[in-house]
N, C-alpha and C positions, 0 to 999 in steps of 0.2 A: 504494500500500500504506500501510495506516493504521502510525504509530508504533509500537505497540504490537502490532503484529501481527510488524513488522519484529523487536524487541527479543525477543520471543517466538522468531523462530525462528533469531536467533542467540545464545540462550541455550542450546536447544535442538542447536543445532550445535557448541556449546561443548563442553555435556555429554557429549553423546556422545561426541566423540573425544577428550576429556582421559579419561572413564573408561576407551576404549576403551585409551589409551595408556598408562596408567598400572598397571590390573588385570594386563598382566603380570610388569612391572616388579613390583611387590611380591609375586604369585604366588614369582614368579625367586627373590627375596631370601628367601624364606619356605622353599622348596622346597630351597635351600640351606643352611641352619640358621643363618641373619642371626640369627634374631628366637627362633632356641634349638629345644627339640623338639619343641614345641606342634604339635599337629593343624591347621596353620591355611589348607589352598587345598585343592581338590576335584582337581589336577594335570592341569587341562582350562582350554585360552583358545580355545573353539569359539566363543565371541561376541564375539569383537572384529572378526571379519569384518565382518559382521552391524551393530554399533554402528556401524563405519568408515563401512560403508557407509548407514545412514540419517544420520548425521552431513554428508554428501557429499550426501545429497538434500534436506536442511532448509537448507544453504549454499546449493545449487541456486537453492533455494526463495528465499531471503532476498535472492540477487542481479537475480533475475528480477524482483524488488518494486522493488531501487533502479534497476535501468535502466529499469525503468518510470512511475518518478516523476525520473528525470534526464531522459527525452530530448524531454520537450514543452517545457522550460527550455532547451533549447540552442541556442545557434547553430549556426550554418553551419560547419563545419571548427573547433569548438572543444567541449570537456567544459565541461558548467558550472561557474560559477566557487565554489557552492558546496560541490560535489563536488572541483574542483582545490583550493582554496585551504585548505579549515576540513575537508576528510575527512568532512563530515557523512554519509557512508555510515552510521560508525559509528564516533562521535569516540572516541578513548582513553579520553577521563574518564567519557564514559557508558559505554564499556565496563567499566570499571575498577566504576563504579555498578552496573552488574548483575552481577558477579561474584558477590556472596551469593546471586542467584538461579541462576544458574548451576552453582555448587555444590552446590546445594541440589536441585536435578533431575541433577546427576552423581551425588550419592551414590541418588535414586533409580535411574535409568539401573542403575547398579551391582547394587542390591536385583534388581531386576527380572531383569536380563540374566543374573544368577548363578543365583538360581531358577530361572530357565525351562533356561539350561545346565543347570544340576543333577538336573535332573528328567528331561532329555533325554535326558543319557549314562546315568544310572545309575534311572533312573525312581524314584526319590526325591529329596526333598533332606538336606540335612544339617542345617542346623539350625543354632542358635547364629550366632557372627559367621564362619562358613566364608565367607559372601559378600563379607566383606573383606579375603580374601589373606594376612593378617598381623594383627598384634595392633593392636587397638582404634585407638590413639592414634597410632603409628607409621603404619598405616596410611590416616587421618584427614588426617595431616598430610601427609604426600605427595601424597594426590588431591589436597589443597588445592593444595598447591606449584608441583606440573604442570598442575592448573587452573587457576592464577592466568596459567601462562606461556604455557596455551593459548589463554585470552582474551585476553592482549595482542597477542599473532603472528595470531591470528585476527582479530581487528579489523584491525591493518595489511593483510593478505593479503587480505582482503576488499576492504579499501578501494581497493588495490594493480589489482585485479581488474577492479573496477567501474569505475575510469578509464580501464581498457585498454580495453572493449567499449565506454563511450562514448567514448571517442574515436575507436574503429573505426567504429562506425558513425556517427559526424558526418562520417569521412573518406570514406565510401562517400559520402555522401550530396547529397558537396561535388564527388564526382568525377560523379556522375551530374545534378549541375547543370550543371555548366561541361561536358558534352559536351553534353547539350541545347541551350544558349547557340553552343555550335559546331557543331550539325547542323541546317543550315536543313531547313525540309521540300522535300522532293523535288518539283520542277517538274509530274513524270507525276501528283499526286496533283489537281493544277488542273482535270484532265479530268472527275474525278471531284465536283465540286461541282457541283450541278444548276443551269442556265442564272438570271441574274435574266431580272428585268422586260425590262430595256434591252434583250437577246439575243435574245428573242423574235421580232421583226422579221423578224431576219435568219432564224434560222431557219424561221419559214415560208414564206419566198421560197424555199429551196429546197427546197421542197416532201416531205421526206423523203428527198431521193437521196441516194447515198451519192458520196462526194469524187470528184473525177477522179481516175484513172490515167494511169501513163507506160505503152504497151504496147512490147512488147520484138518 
């Protein structure tokens, strides 16, 4: 998986579940009269399902890329040492580095996921900044908040992830050498290798018969 495809879909994984975690979390606050008596949530979180769960298939997505560029780098019964040692899954500081973009596809995420709610339950939408739970700034700064805290746990947890499966599978793969190393092949398969040159001989002296018997 190219870099940038990788950073793509764990920006994309981000987005989604920090918006998805967050949207109701300020809904809550809003719906409670935190933020005063402003008109400010639709009192519907039918898309956080929904986000959770395409968030959980771009993660899918993203880990399937790194064990597929870990496991021709590995050895025998060991994770690569670029993966053990430096987390290159998806260092912290790059993470930390796409975070603006990250944010910047959660508050779309947001736009999106709230219009299409909104139209769904109520077959219109509402208009103005209803899509953001709460007032303008307050609500700005929270997705930020929970966004930043999602890319970080996200990053670890990925990374966390990805050394688990490659080391599982170096283990399988270290267990299925060393019984090959300890299963000679079975003697009755000798039968089955067609005669060389040298055998020949012998076989046509006996002219096709078949072996003696003991008779009983």
């Amino acid at each position: 998986m190219r870099a940038a495809v990788a950073r793509l879909l764990f920006c994309l994984a981000a987005a989604f579940t920090s918006a998805a975690l967050t949207d109701p979390i300020v809904e809550a606050l809003s719906n409670r009269g935190v933020f005063g008596s402003g008109h400010f949530t639709d009192h519907s979180n039918a898309d956080v399902l929904s986000a959770l769960a395409a968030a959980g298939v771009f993660a899918v997505l993203f880990l399937i890329g790194v064990v597929r560029r870990a496991m021709p780098r590995s050895r025998v019964g060991h994770a690569p040492a670029w993966l053990r040692d430096s987390r290159a899954a998806i260092p912290l500081s790059t993470a930390l580095r796409l975070f603006p973009a990250a944010f910047a596809l959660q508050i779309v995420t947001l736009f999106a996921a709230e219009t299409l709610e909104q139209f769904a339950v109520t077959g219109h939408t509402f208009g103005g900044t209803v899509w953001l739970g709460g007032p303008i700034v307050v609500s700005l700064v929270l997705h930020a908040a929970i966004g930043l805290l999602v890319v970080i746990v996200l990053a670890r947890l990925l990374d966390w992830v990805a050394q688990g499966i490659v080391d599982a599978i170096a283990f399988l793969r270290r267990l299925v050498l060393a019984w090959d190393s300890l299963s000679p092949v079975p003697a009755v398969t000798a039968y089955l290798v067609p005669p060389g040159r040298s055998d020949q001989p012998a076989i046509a002296a006996v002219g096709g018969r078949a072996p003696p018997h003991v008779r009983t």
